[in-house]
N, CA and C atoms as an extended XYZ file, in Angstrom:
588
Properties=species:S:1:pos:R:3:atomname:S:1:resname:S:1:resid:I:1 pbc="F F F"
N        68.193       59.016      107.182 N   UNK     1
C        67.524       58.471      108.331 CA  UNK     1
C        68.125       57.122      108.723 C   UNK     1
N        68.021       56.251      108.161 N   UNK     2
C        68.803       55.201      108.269 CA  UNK     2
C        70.508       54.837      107.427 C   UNK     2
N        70.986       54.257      107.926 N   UNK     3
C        72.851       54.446      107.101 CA  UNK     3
C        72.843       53.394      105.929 C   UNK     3
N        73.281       54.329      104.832 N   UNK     4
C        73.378       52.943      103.619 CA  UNK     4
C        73.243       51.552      104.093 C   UNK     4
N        73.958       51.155      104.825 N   UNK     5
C        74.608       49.760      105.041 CA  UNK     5
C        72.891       49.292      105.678 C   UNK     5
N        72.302       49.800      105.944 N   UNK     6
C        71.095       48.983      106.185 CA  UNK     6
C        70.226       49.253      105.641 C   UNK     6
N        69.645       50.213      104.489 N   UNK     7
C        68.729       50.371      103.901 CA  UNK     7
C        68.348       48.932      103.019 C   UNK     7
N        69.219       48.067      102.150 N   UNK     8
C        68.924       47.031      101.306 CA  UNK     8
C        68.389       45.961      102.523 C   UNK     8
N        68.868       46.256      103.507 N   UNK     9
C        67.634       45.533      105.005 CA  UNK     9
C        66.081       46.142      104.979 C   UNK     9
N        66.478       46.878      105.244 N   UNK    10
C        64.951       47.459      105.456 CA  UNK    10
C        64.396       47.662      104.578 C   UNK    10
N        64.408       48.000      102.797 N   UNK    11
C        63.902       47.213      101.684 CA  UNK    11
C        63.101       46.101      101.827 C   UNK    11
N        64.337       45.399      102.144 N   UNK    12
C        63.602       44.097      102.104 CA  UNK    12
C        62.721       43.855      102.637 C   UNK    12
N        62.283       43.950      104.048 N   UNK    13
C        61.808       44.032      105.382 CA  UNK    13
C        60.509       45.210      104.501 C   UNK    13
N        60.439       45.968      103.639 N   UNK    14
C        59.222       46.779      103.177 CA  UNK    14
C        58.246       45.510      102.718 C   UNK    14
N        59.814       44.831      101.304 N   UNK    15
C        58.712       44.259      100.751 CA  UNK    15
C        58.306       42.874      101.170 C   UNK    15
N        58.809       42.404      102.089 N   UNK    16
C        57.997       41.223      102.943 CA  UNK    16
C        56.909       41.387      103.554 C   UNK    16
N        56.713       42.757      104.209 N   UNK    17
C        55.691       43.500      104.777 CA  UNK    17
C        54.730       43.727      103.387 C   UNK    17
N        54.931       44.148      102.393 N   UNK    18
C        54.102       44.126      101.301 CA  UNK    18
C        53.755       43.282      100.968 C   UNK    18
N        54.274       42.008      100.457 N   UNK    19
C        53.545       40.798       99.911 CA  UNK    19
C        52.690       40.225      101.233 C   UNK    19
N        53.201       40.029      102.713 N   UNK    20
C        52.335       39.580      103.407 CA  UNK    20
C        50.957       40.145      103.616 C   UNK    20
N        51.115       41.381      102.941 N   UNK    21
C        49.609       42.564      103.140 CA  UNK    21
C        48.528       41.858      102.479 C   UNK    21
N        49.696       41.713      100.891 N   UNK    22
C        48.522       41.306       99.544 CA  UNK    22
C        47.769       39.985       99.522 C   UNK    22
N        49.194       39.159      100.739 N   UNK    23
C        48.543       37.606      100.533 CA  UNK    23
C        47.100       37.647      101.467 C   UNK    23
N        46.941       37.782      102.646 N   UNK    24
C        46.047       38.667      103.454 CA  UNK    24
C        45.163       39.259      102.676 C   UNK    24
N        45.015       40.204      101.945 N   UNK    25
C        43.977       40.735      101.642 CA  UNK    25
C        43.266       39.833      100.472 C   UNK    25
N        44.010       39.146       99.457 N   UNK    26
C        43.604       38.179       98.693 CA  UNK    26
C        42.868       36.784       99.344 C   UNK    26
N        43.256       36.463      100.614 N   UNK    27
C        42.370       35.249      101.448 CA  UNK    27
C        41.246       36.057      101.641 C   UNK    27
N        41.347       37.001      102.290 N   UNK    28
C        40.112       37.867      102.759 CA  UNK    28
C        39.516       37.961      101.438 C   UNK    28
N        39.626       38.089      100.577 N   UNK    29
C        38.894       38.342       98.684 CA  UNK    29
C        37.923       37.080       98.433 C   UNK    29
N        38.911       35.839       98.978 N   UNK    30
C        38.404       34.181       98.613 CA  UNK    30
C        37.586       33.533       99.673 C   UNK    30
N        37.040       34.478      100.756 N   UNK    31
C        35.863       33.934      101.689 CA  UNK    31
C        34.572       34.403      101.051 C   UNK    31
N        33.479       33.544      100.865 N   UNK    32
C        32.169       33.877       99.781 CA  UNK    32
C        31.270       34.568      100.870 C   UNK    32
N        30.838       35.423      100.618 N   UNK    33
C        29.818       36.507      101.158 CA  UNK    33
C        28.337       35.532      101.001 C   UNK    33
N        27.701       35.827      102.163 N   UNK    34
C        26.178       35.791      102.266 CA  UNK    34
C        25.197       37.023      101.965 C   UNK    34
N        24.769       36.968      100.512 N   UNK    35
C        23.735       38.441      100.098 CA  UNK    35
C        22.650       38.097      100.072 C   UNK    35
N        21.628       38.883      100.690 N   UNK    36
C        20.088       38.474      100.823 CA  UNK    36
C        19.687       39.603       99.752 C   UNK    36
N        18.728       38.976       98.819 N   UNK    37
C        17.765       39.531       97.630 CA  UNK    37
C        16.954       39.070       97.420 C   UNK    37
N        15.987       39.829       98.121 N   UNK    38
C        14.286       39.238       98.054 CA  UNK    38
C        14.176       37.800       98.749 C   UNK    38
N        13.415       37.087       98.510 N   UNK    39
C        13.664       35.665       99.181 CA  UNK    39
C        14.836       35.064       99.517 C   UNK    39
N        15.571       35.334       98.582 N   UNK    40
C        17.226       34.435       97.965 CA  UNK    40
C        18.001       34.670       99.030 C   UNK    40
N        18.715       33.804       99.517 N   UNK    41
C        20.083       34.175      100.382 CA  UNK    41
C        21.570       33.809       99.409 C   UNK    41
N        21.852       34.818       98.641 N   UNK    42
C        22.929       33.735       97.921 CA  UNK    42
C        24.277       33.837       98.503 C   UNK    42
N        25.513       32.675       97.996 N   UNK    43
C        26.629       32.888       98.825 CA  UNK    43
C        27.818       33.109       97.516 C   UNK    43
N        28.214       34.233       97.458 N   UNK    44
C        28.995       34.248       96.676 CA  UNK    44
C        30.468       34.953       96.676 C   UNK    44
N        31.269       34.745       95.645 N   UNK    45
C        32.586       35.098       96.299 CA  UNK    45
C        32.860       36.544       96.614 C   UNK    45
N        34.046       37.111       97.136 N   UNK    46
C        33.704       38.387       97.731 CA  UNK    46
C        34.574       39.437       96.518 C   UNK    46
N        34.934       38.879       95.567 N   UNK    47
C        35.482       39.826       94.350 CA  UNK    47
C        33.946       40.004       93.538 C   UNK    47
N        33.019       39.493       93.945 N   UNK    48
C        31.401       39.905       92.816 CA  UNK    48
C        31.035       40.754       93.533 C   UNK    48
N        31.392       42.128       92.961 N   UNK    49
C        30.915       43.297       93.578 CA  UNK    49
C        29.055       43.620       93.651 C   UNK    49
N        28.733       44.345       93.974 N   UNK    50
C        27.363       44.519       94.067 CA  UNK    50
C        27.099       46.039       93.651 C   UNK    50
N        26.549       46.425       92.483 N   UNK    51
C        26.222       47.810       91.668 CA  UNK    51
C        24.746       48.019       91.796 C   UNK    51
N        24.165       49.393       91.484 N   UNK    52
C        23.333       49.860       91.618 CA  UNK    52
C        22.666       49.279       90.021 C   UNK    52
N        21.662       48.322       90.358 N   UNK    53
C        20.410       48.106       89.205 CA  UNK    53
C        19.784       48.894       87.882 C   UNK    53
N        20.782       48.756       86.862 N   UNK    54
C        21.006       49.891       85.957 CA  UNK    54
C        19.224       50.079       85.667 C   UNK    54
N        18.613       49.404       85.800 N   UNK    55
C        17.184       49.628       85.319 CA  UNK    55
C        15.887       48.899       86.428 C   UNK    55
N        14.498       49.144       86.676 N   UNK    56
C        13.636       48.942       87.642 CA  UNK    56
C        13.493       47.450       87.648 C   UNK    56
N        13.887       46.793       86.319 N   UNK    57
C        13.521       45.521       86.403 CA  UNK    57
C        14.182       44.322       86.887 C   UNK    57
N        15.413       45.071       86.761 N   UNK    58
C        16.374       44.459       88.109 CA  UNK    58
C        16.317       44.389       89.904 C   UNK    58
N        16.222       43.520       90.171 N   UNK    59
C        16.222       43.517       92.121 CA  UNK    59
C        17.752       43.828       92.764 C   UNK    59
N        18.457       43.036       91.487 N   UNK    60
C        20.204       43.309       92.123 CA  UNK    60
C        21.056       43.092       90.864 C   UNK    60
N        21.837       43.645       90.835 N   UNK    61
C        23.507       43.017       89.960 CA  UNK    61
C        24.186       43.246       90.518 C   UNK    61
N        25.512       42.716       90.001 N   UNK    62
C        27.080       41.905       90.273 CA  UNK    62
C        27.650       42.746       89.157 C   UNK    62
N        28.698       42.880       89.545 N   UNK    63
C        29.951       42.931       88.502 CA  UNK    63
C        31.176       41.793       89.040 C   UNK    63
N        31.321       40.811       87.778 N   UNK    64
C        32.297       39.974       88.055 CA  UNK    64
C        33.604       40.019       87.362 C   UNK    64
N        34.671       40.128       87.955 N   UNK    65
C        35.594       40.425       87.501 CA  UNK    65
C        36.509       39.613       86.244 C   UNK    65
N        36.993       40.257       85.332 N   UNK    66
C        37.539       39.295       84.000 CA  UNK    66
C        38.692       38.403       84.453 C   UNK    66
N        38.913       37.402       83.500 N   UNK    67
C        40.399       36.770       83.652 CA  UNK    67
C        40.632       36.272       82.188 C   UNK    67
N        41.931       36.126       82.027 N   UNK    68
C        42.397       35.126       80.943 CA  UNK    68
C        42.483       36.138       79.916 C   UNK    68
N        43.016       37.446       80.303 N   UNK    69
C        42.871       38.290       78.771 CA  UNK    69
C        41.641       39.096       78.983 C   UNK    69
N        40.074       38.698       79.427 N   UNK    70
C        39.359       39.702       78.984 CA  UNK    70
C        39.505       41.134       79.749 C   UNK    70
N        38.817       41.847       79.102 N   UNK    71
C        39.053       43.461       79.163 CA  UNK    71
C        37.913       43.636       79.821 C   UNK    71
N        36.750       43.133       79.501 N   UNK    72
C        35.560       43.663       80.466 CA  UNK    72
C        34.755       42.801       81.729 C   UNK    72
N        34.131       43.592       82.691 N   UNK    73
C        33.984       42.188       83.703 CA  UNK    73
C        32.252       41.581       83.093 C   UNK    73
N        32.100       40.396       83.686 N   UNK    74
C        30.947       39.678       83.243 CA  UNK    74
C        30.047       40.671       84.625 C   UNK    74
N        28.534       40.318       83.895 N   UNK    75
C        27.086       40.737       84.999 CA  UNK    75
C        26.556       40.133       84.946 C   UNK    75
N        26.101       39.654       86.413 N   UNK    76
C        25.493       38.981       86.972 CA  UNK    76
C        23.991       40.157       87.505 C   UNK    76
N        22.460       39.729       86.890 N   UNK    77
C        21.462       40.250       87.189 CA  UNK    77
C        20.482       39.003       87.482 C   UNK    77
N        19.669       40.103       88.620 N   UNK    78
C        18.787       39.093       89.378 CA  UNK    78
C        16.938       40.006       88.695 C   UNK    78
N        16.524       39.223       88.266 N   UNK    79
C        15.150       39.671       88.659 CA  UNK    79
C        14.095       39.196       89.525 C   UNK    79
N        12.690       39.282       89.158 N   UNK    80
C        11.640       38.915       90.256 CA  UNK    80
C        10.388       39.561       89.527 C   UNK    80
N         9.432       39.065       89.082 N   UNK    81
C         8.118       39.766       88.563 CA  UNK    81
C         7.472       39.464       89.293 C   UNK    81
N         7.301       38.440       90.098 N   UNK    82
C         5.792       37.136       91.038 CA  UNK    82
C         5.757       36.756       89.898 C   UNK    82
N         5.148       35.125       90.875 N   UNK    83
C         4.549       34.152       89.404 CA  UNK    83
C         5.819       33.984       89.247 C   UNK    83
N         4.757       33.211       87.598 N   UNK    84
C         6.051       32.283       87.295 CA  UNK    84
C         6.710       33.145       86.255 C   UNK    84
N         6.701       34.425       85.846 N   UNK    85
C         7.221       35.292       85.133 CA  UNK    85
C         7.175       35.192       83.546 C   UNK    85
N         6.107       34.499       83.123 N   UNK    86
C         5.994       34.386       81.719 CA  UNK    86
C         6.091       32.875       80.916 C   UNK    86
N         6.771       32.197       82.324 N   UNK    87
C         6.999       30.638       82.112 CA  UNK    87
C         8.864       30.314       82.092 C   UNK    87
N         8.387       28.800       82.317 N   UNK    88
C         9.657       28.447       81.717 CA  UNK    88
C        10.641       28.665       80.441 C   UNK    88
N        10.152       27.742       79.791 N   UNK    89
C        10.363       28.125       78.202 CA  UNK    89
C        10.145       28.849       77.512 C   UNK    89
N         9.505       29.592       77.955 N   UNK    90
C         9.564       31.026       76.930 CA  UNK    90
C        10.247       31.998       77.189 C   UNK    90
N        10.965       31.897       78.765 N   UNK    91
C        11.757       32.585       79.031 CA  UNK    91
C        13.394       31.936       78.560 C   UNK    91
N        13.881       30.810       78.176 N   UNK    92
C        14.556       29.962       77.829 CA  UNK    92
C        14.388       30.195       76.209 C   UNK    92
N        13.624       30.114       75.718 N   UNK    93
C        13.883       30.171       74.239 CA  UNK    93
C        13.941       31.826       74.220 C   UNK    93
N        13.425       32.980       75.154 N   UNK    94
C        14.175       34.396       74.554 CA  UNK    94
C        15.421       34.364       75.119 C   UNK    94
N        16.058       33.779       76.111 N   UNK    95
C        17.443       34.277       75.851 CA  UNK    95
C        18.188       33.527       75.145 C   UNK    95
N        17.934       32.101       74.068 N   UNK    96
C        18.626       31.373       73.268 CA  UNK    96
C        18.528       32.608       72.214 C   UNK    96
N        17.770       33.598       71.772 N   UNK    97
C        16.905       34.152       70.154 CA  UNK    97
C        17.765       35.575       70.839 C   UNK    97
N        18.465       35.863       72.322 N   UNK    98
C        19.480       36.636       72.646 CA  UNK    98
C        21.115       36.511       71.377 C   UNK    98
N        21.205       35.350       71.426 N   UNK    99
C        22.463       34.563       70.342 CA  UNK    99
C        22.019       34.477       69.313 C   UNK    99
N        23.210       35.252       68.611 N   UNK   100
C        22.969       34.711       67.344 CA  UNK   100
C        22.854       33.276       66.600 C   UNK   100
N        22.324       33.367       65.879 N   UNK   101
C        21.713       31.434       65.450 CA  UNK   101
C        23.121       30.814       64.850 C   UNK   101
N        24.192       31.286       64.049 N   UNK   102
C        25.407       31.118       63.611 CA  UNK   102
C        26.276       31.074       64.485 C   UNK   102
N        26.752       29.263       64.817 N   UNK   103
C        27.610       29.610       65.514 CA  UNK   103
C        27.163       29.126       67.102 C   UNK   103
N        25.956       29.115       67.374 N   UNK   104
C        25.266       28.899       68.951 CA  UNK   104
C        25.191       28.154       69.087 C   UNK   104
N        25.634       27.609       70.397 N   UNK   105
C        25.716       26.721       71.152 CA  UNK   105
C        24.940       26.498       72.429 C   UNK   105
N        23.825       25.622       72.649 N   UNK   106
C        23.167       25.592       73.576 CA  UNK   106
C        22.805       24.497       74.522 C   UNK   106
N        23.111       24.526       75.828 N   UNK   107
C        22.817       23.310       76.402 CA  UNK   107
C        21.548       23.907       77.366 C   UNK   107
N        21.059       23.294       77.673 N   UNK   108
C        19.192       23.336       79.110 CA  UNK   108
C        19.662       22.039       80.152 C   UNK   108
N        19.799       22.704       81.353 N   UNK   109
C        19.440       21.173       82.154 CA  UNK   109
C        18.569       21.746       83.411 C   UNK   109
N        18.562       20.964       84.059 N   UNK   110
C        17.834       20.925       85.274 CA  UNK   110
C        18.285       20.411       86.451 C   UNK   110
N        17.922       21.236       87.441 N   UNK   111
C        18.421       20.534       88.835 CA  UNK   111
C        17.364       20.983       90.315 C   UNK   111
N        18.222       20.143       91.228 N   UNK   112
C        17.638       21.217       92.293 CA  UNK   112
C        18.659       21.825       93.493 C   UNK   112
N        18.302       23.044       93.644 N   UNK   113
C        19.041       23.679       94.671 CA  UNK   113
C        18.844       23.390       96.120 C   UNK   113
N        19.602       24.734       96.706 N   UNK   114
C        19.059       24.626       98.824 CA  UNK   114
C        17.793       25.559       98.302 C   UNK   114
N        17.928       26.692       97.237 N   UNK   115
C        16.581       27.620       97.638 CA  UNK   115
C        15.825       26.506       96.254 C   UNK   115
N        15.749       25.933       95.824 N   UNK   116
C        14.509       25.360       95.302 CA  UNK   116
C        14.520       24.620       93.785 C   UNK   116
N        14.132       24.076       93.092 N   UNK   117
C        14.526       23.349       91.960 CA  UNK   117
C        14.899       24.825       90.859 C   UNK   117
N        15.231       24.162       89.810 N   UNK   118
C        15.889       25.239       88.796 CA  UNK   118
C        15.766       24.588       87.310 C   UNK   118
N        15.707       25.677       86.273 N   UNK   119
C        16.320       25.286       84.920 CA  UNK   119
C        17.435       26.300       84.676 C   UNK   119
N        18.226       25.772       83.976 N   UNK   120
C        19.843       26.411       83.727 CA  UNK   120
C        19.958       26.387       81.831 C   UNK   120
N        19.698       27.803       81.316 N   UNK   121
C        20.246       27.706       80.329 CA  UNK   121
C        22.363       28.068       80.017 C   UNK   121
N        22.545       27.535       79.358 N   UNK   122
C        24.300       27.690       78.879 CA  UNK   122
C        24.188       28.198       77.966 C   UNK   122
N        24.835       29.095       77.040 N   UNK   123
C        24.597       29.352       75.766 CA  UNK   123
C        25.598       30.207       75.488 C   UNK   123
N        26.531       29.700       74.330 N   UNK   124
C        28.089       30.566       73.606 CA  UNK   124
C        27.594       31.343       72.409 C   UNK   124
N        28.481       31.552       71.841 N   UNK   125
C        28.435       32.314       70.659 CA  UNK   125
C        28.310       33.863       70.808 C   UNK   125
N        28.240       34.589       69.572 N   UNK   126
C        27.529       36.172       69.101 CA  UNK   126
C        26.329       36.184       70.070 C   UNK   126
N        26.372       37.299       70.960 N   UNK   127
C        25.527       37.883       72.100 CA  UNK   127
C        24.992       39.346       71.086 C   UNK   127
N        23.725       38.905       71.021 N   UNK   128
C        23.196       40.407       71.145 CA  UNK   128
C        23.022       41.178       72.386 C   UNK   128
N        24.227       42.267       72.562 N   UNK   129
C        23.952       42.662       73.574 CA  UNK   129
C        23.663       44.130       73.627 C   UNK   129
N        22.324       44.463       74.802 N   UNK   130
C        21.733       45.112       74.920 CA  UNK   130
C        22.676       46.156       75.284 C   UNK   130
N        21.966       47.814       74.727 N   UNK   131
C        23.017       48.933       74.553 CA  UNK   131
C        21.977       49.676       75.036 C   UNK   131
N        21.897       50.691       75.672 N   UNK   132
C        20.950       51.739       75.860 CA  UNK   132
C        19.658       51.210       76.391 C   UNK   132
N        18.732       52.799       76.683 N   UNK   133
C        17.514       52.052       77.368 CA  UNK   133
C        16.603       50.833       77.116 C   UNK   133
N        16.278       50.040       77.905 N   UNK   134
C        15.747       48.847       77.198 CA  UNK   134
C        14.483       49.037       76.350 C   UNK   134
N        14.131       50.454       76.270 N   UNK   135
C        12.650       50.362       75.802 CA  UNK   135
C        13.054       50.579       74.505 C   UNK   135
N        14.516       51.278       73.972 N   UNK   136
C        14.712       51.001       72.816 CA  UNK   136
C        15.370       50.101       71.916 C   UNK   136
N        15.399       48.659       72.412 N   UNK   137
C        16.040       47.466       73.047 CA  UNK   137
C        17.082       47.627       70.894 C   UNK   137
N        17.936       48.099       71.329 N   UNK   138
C        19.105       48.361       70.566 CA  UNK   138
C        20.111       47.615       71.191 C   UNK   138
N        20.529       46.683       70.353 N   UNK   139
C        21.893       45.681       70.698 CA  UNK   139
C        22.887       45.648       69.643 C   UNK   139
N        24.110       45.367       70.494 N   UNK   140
C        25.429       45.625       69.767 CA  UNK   140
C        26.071       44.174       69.797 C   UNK   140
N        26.374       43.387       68.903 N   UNK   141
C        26.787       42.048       68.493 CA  UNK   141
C        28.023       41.628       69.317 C   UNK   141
N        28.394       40.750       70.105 N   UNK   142
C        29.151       40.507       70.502 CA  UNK   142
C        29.813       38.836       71.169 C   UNK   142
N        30.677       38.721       69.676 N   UNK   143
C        31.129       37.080       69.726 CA  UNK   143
C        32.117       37.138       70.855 C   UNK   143
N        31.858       35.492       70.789 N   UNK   144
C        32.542       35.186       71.723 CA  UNK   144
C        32.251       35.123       73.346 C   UNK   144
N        31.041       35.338       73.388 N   UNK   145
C        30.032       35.374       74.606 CA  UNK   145
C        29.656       34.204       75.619 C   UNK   145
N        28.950       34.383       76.446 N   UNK   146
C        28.574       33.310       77.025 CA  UNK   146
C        27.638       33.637       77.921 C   UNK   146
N        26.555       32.927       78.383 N   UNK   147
C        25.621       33.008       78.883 CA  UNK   147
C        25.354       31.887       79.892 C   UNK   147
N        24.952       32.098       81.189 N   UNK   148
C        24.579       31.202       82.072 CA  UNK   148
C        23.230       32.079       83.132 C   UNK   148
N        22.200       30.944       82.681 N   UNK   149
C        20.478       32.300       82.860 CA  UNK   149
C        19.943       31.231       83.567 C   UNK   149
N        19.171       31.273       84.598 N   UNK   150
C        18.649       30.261       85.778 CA  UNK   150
C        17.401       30.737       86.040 C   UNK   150
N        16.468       30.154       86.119 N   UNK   151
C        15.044       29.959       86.676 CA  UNK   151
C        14.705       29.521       87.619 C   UNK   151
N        14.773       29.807       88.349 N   UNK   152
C        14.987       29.211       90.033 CA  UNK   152
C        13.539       29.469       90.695 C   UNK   152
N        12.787       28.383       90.843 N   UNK   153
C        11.262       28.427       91.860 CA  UNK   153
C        11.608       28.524       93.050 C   UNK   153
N        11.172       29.218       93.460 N   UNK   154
C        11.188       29.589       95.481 CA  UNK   154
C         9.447       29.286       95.356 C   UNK   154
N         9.243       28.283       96.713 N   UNK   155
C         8.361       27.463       96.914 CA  UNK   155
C         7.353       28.946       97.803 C   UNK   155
N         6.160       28.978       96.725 N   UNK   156
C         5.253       30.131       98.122 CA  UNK   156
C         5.257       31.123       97.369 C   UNK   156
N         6.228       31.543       96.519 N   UNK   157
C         6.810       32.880       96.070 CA  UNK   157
C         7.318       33.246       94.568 C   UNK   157
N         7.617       32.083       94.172 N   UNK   158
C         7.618       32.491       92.122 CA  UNK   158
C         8.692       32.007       91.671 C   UNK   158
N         9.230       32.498       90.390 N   UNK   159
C        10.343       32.365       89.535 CA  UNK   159
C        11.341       33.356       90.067 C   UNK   159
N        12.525       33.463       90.341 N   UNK   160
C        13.836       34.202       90.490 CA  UNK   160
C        14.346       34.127       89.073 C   UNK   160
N        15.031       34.919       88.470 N   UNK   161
C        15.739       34.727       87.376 CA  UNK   161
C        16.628       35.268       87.444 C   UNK   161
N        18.290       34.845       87.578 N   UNK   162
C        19.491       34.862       87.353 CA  UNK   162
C        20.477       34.491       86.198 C   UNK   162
N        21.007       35.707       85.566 N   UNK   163
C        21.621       35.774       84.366 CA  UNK   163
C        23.030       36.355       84.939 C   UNK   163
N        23.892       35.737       84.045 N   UNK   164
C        25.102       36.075       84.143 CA  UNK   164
C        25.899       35.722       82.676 C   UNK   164
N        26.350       37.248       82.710 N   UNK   165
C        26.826       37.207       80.786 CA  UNK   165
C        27.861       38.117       80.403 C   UNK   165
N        29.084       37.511       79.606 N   UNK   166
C        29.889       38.202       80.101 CA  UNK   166
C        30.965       37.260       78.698 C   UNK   166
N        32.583       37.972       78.853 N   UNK   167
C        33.218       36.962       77.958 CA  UNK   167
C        33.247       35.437       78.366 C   UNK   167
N        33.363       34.654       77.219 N   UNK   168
C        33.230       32.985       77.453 CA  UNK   168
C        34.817       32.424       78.617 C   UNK   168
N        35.849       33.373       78.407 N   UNK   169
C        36.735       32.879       79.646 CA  UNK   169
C        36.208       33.229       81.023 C   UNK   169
N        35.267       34.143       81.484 N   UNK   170
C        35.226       34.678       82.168 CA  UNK   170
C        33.832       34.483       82.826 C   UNK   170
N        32.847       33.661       81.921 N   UNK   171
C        31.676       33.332       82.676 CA  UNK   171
C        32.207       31.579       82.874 C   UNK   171
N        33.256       30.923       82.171 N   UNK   172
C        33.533       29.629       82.606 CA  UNK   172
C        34.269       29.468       83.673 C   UNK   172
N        35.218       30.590       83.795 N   UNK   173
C        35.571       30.194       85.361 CA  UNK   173
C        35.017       30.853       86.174 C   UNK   173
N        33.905       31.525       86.291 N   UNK   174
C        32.763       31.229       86.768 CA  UNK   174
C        31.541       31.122       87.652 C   UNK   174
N        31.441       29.739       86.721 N   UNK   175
C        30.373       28.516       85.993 CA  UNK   175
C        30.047       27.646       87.693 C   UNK   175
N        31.226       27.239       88.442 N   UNK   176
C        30.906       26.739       90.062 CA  UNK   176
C        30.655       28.129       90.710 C   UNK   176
N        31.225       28.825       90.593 N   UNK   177
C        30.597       30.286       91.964 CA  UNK   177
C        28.675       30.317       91.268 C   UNK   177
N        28.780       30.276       90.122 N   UNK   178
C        27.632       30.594       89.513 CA  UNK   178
C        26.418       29.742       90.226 C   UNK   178
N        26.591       28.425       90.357 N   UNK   179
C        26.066       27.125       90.918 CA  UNK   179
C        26.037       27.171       92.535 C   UNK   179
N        27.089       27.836       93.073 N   UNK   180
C        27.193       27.864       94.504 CA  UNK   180
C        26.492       28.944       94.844 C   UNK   180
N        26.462       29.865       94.326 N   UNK   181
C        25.308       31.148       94.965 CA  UNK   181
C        24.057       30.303       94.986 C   UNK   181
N        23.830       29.993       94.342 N   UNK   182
C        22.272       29.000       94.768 CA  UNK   182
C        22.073       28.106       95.791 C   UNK   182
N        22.984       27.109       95.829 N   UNK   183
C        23.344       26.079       96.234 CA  UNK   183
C        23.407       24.949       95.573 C   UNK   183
N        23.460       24.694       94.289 N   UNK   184
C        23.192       23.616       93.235 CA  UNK   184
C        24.761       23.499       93.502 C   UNK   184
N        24.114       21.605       92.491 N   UNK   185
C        26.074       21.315       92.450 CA  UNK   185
C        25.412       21.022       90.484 C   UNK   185
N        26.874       20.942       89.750 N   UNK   186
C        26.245       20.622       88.425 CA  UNK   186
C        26.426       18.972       88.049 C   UNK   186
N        27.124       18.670       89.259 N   UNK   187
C        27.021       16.936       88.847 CA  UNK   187
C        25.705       16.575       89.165 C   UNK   187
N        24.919       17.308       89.835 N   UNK   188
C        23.460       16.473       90.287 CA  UNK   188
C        21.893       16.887       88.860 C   UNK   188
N        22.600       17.348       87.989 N   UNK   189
C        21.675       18.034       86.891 CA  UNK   189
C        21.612       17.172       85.519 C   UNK   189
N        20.562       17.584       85.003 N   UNK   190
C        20.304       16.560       83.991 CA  UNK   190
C        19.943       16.974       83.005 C   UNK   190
N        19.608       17.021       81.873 N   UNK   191
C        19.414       17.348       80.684 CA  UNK   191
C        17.642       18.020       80.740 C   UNK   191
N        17.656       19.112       80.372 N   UNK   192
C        15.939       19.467       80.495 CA  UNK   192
C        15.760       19.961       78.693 C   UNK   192
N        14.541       18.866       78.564 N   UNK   193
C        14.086       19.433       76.961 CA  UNK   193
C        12.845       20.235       76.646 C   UNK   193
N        13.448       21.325       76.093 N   UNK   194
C        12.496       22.090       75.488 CA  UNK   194
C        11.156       21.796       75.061 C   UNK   194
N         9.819       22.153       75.470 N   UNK   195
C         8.672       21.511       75.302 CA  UNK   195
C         8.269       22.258       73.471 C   UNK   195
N         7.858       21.450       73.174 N   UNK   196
C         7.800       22.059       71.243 CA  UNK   196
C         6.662       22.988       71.879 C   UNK   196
């Protein structure tokens, strides 16, 4: 179709046309989506896919994609009971008693968002993580974890609770999309202590 003497042209000319596709579709990847869930408007980037709620007690999940080596992507789940869902801290100390005690690492702070003030647990280490139906709440150990779980009050309307858990490279970079779906920044947050 075309004569030797110009094919290593038009090669080329493919793959300029190819990389300009990918660079393009990768900007289009890095504009953050507006998702409405229940009250929440969150804004997040457009590689956090949106999956069907493996169970009723979920309102929404994410699948976020790995980097740095990991093999699996982090999840991002939203719930909603009304109310304040059992409380603060008791919802904060079950997902610390999620980690194993060897090894865990835990920070609590506090802030406030655009949708409404918040507590933010952090938490590394051995993840017990949940395997099968939750009613037979069977978990499979898994170091090297990381956890970032939010309590978010919407004024009128209750507790939101947002978890996102996943490998520790892969929920730290992240750790700002995590903060920006809300609207929090983490320089404006402060240390929140556990009430005995």
């Amino acid at each position: 179709m075309f004569p030797s003497i110009h094919r290593p042209l038009f090669n080329l000319l493919l793959l300029a046309v190819a990389v300009c596709s990918q660079q393009t579709l990768f900007a289009e990847d890095a504009k953050p989506m507006k998702i409405k869930v229940g009250d929440l408007t969150l804004t997040v980037p457009a590689n956090w896919k949106s999956a069907k709620p493996a169970n009723r007690l979920r309102l929404a999940q994410f699948t976020i994609p790995p980097v740095g080596g990991d093999k699996e992507p982090a999840e991002l789940v939203i719930s909603f009971f009304g109310g304040n869902g059992g409380g603060v801290d008791a919802n904060l100390r079950r997902w610390i008693n999620q980690f194993q005690a060897k090894g865990r690492v835990v920070r609590t702070v506090e802030g406030t968002s655009k949708l409404g003030p918040y507590v933010l647990a952090d938490l590394k280490g051995t993840f017990n993580k949940p395997v099968g139906p939750p009613v037979q709440r069977q978990t499979k150990p898994t170091p090297g974890s990381q956890m970032l779980a939010v309590i978010l009050n919407v004024e009128g309307k209750g507790n939101y609770f947002l978890k996102l858990t996943g490998s520790e490279k892969t929920i730290t970079a992240a750790n700002k999309s995590f903060r920006t779906a809300i609207g929090a920044s983490i320089d404006k947050e402060k240390d929140y202590k556990l009430k005995e």
